[in-house]
N, C-alpha and C positions, 0 to 999 in steps of 0.2 A: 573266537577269532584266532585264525594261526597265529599270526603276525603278535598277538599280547602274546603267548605260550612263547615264543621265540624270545621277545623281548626280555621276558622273564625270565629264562634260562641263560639267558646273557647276563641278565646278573649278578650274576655270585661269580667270586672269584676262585673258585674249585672247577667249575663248570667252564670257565675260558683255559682253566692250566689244563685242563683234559682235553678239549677241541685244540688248544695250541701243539700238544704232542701229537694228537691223532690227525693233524694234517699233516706229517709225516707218511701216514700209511696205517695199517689196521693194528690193535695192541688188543690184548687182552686182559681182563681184571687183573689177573696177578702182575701182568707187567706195567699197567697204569699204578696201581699201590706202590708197586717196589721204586718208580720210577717218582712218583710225585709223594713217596714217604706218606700215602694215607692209608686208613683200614681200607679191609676188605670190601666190610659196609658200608662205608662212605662214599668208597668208590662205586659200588652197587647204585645207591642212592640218586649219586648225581647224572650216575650212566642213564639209570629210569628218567628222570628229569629234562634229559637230552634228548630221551628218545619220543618219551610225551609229545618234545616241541617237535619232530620231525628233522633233529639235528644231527643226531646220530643214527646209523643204522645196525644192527651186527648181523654174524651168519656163523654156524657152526663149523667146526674144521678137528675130528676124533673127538675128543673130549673137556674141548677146547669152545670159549666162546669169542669171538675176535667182533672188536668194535670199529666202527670206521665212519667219518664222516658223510651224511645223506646229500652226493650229488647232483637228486632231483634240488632240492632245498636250497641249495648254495646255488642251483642254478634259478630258482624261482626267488631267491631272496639275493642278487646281486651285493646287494651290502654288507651281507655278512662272508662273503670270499673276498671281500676289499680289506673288512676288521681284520681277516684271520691273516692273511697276506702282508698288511701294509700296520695296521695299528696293534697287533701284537706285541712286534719286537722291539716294542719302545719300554714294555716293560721290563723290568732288572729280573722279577720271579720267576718270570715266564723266558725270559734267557738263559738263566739259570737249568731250567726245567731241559730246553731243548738244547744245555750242555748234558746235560743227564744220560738222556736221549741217547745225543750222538756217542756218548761212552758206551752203553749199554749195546747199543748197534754195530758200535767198534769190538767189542769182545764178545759180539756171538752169541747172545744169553739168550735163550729160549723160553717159553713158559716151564720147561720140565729143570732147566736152570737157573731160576730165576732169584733165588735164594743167593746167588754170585754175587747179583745187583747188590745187594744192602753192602757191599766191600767195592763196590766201585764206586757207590756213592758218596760212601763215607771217606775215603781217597778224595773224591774232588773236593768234599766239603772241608777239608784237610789244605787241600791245596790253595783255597783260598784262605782260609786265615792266616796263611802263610805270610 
C-alpha cells in the first residue's frame, strides 16, 4: 500500500529536513549533504527511501543528478503539501536548514562549488552562538 510507504518515509527526521529544502526547488546529493551537513551516503539512503515512497522524483542535468519533490504525489496525497507548507516551519532544525538554504542560494554555490558551502555554513553556525 502507497499510503504505509509514504507514512513511513515521513518518519524519520532526515527524510523531512530533505523534503523541507527540496520544496524550495530541485538540489542535488552534493548540495543536500553540504547543505543539511550529512554524508554522501546518507543522503543517498534517504533520497532511495523517498523515492520508494513516490516522494521524490530526480532527472539527470550533464553529470549531475537533481532531486525534486513528486508533484503527481503531493498532488494525490493533499496532506503531505499541507505538512511541507504549513507544519514544517514550526520546527527550529528545519528553520535552520532552510537559513542554510537561503545562504547557499544567496552566494551562488553550484554543485561544481559546493565545497564554498561548508564556509558559509559554518559562518551561520558562528553567527548563532554569537
Amino acid at each position: 500500500m502507497n499510503l504505509v510507504k509514504i507514512l513511513k518515509a515521513l518518519g524519520d527526521e532526515t527524510r523531512l529536513r530533505i523534503l523541507n529544502i527540496l520544496r524550495c526547488g530541485p538540489l542535488c546529493v552534493c548540495e543536500i549533504e553540504a547543505i543539511l551537513q550529512i554524508s554522501q551516503s546518507n543522503a543517498s539512503r534517504h533520497l532511495n527511501k523517498l523515492m520508494n515512497a513516490n516522494l521524490v522524483t530526480y532527472y539527470k542535468e550533464a553529470k549531475y543528478v537533481y532531486y525534486k519533490l513528486d508533484e503527481k504525489t503531493l498532488k494525490d496525497y493533499n496532506f503531505i503539501k499541507m505538512l511541507l507548507s504549513e507544519e514544517l516551519e514550526k520546527e527550529e532544525l528545519l528553520k535552520q536548514d532552510s537559513n542554510i538554504l537561503k545562504a547557499y542560494k544567496d552566494a551562488g554555490i553550484t554543485c561544481e562549488t559546493v565545497s564554498q558551502a561548508k564556509y558559509i555554513i559554518l559562518n551561520i553556525n558562528k553567527e548563532k552562538e554569537i
